[in-house]
KEFIRO-448564 format. One record per residue (C-alpha): chain; z, x, y; residue in three letters. Coordinates in pm, 1 decimal, always signed. Example, Ala and Ser with C-alpha at 12.3 -4.5 7.8 and 13.67 -1.06 7.14 Angstrom:
   chain          w          u          v   res
       A     +780.0    +1230.0     -450.0   ALA
       A     +714.0    +1367.0     -106.0   SER
END
This chain:
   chain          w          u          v   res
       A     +351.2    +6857.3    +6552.9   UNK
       A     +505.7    +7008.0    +6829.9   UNK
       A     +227.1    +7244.7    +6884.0   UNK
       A      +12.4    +6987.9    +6980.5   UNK
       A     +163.3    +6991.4    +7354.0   UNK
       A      +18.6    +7301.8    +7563.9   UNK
       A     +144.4    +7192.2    +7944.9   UNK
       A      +35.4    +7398.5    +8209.5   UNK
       A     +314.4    +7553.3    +8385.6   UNK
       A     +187.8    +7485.6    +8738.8   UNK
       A     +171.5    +7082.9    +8639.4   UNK
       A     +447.8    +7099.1    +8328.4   UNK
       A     +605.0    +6723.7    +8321.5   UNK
       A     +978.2    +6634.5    +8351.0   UNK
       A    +1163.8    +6659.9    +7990.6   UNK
       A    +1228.4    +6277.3    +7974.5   UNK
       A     +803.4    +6220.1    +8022.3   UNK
       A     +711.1    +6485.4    +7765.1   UNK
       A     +917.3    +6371.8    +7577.6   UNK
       A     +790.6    +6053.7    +7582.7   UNK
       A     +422.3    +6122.5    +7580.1   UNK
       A     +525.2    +6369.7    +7275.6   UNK
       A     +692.1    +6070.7    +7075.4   UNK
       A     +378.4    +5848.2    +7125.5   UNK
       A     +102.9    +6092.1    +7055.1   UNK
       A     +311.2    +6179.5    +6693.7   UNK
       A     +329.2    +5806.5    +6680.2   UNK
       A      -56.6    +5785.3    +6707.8   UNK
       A     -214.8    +6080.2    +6599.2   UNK
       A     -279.1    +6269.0    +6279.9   UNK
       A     -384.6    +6566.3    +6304.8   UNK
       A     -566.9    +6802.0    +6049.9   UNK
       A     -331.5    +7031.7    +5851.8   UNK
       A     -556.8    +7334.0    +5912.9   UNK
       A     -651.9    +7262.7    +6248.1   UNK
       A     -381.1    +7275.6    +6544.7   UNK
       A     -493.0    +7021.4    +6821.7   UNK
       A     -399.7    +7113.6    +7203.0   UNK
       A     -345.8    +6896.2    +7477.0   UNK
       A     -282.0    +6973.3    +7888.2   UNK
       A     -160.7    +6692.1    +8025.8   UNK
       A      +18.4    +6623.3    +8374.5   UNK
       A     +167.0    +6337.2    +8577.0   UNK
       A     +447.6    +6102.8    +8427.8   UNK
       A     +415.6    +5801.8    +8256.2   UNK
       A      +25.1    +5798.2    +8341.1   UNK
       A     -186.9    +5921.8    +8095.6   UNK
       A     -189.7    +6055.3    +7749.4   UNK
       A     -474.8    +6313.3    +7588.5   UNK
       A     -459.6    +6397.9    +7228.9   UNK
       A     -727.1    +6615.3    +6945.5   UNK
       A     -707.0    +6532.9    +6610.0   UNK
       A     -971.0    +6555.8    +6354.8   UNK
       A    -1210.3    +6647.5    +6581.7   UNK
       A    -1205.2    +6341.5    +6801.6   UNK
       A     -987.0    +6283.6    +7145.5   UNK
       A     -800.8    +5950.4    +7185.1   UNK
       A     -681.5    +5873.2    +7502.4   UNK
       A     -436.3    +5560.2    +7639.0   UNK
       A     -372.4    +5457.9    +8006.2   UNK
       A     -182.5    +5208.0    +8180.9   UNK
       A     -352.9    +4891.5    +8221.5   UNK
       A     -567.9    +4918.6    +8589.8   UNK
       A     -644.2    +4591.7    +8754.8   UNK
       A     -860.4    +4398.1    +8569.8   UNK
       A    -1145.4    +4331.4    +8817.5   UNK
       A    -1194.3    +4707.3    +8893.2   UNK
       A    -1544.0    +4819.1    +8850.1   UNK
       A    -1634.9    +5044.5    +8567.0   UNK
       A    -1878.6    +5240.3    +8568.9   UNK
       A    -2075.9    +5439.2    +8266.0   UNK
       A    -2305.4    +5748.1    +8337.2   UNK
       A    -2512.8    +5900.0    +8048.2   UNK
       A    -2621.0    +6286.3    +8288.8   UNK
       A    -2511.6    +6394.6    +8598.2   UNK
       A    -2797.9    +6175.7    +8794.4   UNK
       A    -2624.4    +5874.9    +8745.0   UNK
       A    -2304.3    +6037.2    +8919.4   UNK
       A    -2091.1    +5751.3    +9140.2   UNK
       A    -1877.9    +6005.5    +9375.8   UNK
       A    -1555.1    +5932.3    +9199.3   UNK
       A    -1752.4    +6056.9    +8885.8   UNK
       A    -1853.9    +6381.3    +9092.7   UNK
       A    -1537.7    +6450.1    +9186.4   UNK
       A    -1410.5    +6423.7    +8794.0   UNK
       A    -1694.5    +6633.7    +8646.8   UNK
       A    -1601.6    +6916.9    +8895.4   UNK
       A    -1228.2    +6900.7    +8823.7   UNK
       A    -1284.3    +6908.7    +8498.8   UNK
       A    -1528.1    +7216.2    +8507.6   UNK
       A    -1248.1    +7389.5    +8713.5   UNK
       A     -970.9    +7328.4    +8440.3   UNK
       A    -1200.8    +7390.3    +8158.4   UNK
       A    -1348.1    +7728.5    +8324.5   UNK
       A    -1387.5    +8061.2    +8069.3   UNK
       A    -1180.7    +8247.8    +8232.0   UNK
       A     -933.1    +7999.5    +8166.0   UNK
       A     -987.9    +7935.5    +7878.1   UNK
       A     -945.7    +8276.1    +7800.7   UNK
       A     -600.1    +8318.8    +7940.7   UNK
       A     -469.5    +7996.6    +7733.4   UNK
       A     -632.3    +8061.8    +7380.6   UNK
       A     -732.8    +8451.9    +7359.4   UNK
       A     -804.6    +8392.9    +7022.9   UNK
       A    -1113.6    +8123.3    +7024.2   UNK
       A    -1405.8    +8151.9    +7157.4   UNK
       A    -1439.8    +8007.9    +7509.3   UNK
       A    -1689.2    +7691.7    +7544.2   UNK
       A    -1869.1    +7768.2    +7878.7   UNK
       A    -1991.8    +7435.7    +8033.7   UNK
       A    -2156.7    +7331.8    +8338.6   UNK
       A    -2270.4    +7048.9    +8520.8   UNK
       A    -2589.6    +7021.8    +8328.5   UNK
       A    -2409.8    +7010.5    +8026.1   UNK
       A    -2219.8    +6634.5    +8141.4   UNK
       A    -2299.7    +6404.0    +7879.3   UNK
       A    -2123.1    +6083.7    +7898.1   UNK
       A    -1868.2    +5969.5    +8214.0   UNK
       A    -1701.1    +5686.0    +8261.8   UNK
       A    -1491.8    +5516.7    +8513.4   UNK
       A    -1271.6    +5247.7    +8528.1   UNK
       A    -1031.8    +5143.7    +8813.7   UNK
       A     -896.1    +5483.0    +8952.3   UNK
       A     -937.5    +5679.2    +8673.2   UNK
       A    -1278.2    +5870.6    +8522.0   UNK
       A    -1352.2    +6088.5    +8184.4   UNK
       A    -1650.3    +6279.5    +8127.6   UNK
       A    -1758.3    +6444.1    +7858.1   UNK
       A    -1955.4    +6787.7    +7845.4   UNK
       A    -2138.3    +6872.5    +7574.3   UNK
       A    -2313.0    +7181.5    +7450.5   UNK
       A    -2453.7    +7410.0    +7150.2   UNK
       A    -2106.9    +7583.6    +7186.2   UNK
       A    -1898.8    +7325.5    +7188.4   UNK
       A    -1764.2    +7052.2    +7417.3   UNK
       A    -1526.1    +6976.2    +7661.5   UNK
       A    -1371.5    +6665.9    +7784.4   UNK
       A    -1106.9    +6511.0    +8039.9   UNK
       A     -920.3    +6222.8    +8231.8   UNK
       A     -854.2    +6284.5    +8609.1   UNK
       A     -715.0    +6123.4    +8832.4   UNK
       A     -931.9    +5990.3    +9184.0   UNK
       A     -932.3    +6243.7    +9444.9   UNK
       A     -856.6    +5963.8    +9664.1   UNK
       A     -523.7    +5912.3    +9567.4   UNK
       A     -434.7    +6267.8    +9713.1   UNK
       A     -318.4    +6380.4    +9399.8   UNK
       A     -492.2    +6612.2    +9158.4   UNK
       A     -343.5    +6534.6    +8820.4   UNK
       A     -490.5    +6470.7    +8425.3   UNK
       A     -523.9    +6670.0    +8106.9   UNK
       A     -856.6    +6789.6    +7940.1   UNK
       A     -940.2    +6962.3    +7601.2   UNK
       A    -1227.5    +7213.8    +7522.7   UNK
       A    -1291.8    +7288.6    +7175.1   UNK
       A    -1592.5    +7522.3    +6977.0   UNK
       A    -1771.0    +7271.7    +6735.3   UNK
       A    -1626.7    +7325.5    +6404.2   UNK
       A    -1946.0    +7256.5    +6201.9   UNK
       A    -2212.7    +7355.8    +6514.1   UNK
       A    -2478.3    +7106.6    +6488.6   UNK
       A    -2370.4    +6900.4    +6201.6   UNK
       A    -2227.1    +6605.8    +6226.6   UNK
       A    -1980.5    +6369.5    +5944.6   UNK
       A    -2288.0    +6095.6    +5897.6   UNK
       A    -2497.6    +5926.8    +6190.0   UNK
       A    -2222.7    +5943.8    +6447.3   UNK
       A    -1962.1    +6157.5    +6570.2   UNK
       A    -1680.6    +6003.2    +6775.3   UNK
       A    -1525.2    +6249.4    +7008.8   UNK
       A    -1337.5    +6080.2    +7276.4   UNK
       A    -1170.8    +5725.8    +7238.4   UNK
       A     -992.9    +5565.0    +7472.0   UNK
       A     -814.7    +5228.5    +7513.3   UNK
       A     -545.0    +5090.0    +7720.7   UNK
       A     -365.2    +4913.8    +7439.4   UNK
       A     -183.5    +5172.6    +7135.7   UNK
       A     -445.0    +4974.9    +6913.3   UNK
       A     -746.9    +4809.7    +7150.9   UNK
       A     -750.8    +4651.9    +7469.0   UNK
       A     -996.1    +4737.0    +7685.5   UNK
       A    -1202.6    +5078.8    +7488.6   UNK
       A    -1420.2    +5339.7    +7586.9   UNK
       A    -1602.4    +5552.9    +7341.8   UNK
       A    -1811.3    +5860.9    +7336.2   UNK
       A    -1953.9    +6099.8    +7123.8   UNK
       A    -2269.4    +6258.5    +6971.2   UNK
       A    -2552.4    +6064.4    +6695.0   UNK
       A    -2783.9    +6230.9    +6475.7   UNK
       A    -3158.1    +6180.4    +6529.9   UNK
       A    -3185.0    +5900.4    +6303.7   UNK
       A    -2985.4    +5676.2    +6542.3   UNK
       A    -3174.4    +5447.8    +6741.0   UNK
       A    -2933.9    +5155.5    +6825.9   UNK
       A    -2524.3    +5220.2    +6821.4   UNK
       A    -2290.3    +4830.8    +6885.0   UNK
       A    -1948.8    +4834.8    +6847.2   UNK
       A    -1838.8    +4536.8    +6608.0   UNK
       A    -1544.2    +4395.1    +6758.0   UNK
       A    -1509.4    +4186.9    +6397.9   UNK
       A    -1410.5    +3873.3    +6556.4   UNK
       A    -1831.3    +3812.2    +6647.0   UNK
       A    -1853.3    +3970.1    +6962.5   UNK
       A    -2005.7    +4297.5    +6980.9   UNK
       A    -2093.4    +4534.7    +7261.6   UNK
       A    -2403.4    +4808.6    +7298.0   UNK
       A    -2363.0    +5152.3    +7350.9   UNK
       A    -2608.7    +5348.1    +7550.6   UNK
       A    -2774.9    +5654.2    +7367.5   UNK
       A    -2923.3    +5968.1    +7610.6   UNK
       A    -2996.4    +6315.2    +7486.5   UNK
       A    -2781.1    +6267.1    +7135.6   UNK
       A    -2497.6    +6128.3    +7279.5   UNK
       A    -2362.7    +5773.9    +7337.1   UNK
       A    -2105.0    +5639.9    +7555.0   UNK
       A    -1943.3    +5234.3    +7575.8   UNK
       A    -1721.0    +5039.4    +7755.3   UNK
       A    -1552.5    +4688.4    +7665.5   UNK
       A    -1341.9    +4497.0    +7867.0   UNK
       A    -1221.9    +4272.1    +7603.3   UNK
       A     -916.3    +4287.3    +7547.8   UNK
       A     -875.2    +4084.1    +7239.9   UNK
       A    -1000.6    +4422.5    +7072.4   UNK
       A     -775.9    +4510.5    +6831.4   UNK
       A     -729.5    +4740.9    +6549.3   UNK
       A     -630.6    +4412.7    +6315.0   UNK
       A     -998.4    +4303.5    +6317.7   UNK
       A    -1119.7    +4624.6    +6189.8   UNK
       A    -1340.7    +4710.1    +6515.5   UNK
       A    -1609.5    +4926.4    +6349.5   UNK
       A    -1910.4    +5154.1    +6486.5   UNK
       A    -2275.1    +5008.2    +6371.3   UNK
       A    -2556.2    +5261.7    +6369.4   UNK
       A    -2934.3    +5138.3    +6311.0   UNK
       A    -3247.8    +5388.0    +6251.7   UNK
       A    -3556.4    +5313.1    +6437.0   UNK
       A    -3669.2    +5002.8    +6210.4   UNK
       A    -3311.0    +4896.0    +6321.1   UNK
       A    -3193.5    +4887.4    +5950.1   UNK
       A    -2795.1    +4961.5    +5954.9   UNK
       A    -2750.2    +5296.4    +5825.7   UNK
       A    -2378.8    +5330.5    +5858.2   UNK
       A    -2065.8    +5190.7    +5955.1   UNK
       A    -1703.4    +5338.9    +6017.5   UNK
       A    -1379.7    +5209.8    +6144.2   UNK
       A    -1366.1    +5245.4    +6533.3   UNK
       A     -989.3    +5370.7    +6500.8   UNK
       A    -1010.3    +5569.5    +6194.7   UNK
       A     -964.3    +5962.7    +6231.7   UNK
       A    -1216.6    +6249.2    +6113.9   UNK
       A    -1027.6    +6374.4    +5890.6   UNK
       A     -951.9    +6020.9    +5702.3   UNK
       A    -1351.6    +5909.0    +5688.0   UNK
       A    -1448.0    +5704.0    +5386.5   UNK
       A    -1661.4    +5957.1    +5281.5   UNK
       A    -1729.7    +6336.5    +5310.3   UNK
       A    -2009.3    +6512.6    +5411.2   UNK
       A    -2134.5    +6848.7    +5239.5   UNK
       A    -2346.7    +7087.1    +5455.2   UNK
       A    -2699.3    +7233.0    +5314.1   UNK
       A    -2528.1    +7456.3    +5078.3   UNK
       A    -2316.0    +7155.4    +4927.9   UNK
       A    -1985.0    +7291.1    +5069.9   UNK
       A    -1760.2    +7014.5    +5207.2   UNK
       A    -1721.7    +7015.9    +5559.0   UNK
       A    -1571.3    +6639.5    +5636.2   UNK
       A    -1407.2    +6408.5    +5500.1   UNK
       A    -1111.8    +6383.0    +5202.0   UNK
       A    -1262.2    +6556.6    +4858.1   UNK
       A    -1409.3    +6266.2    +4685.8   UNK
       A    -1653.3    +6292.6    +4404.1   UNK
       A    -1960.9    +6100.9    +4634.6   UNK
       A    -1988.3    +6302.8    +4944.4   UNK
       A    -2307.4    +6233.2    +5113.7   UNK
       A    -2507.8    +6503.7    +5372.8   UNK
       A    -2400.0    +6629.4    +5658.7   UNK
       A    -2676.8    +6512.5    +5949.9   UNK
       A    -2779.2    +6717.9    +6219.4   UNK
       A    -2684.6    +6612.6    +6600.8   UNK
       A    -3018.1    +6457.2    +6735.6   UNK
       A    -2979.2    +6620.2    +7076.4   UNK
       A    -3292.2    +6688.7    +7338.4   UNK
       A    -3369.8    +7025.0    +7422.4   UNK
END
């Protein structure tokens, strides 16, 4: 479990705060036995970016509650604080880079085109690149704080364009250890039309779809995991076609998924996997 900390040395944290952040990501993350996760983190006591199972979860401190949030689905909808993220994070996340901290994996080139989903909220921002390669995705830190400090993770997709179902959940974040206020991104197959995520206590909130991926916000912080917040996909005739726990991990879905040749590729073995569906993204 230790693994799953890779600090850069040129922003490595003080023992006490890795230590720290190291005792609450094993506290709430599990990550896939074959699969080690890798997280670059910096600044004490501020922010927290783990992998597991495919998906990134993410926990902040609590910003002040009337600060604007903001949601882009592209680069056109960039706010400047937004800007400034995306670039920082295609600076940490550069080839060459990546190359230097894992030789052995492939390097996931992305650009500015590739932004997918970014969100903001108070003085923080993630964004989310994706590509046919893979994807990459980080937290910064506003510029205008003077202080150039967050974590990010790239990653090759495991399965290329397949995806475990209608909906792939890649980065979730959440100011409480198990709701709060949540953001959510990720990647749909084409048969999603409509996305909501269920609070289970009857309030519910849309997410936006662009280009086969889907981003949310929710400020409510009466979220939690004890209501069994789940992700509701529709199809075009907005018939519900699935629906998966919000906080569940990849690797623990209800069901598997087989590829086209009937291999397994997610999920626990179980004897009624259903097919793998193929990420609806625009050319």
């Amino acid at each position: 479990m230790n693994d799953i900390l890779d600090l850069p040395a040129e922003r490595d944290l003080p023992p006490e705060a890795a230590h720290a952040m190291r005792a609450r990501i094993v506290g709430s993350v599990r990550p896939r036995p074959a699969r080690t996760a890798r997280l670059r983190a910096a600044v004490a006591g501020v922010v927290l970016l783990a992998v597991a199972s495919g998906a990134a979860a993410v926990v902040w401190d609590r910003p002040d509650r009337s600060a604007v949030q903001v949601l882009a689905m592209g680069s056109g909808e960039f706010s400047p604080m937004l800007r400034d993220a995306a670039e920082r994070c295609l600076r940490w996340n550069s080839p060459q880079r990546q190359a230097r901290q894992n030789p052995s994996e492939q390097p996931v080139p992305v650009s500015l085109a590739d932004l997918a989903v970014a969100m903001e909220r108070g003085d923080r921002a993630l964004v989310l690149f994706m590509n046919d390669v893979g994807y990459a995705t980080c937290d910064v830190e506003w510029a205008g704080t003077g202080r150039e400090s967050g974590g990010g993770v790239t990653e090759p997709w495991p399965h290329g364009a397949w995806l475990p179902g209608p909906v792939q959940r890649l980065l979730l974040t959440s100011t409480e250890s198990d709701g709060g206020d949540v953001s959510v991104s990720g990647r749909i197959s084409g048969r999603v039309h409509r996305l909501v995520l269920d609070h289970g206590d009857g309030h519910a909130t849309a997410a936006r779809l662009s280009g086969g991926a889907f981003g949310l916000m929710t400020s409510d912080a009466r979220l939690k995991a004890g209501n069994a917040p789940e992700l509701v996909s529709y199809d075009a005739k907005n018939v519900e076609i699935d629906r998966r726990p919000l906080f569940q991990a990849e690797d623990q879905l209800e069901h598997c998924y087989v590829g086209p040749n009937g291999k397994r590729i997610y999920g626990k073995p179980t004897s009624g996997c259903r097919p793998a569906e193929t990420w609806g993204r625009q050319p």
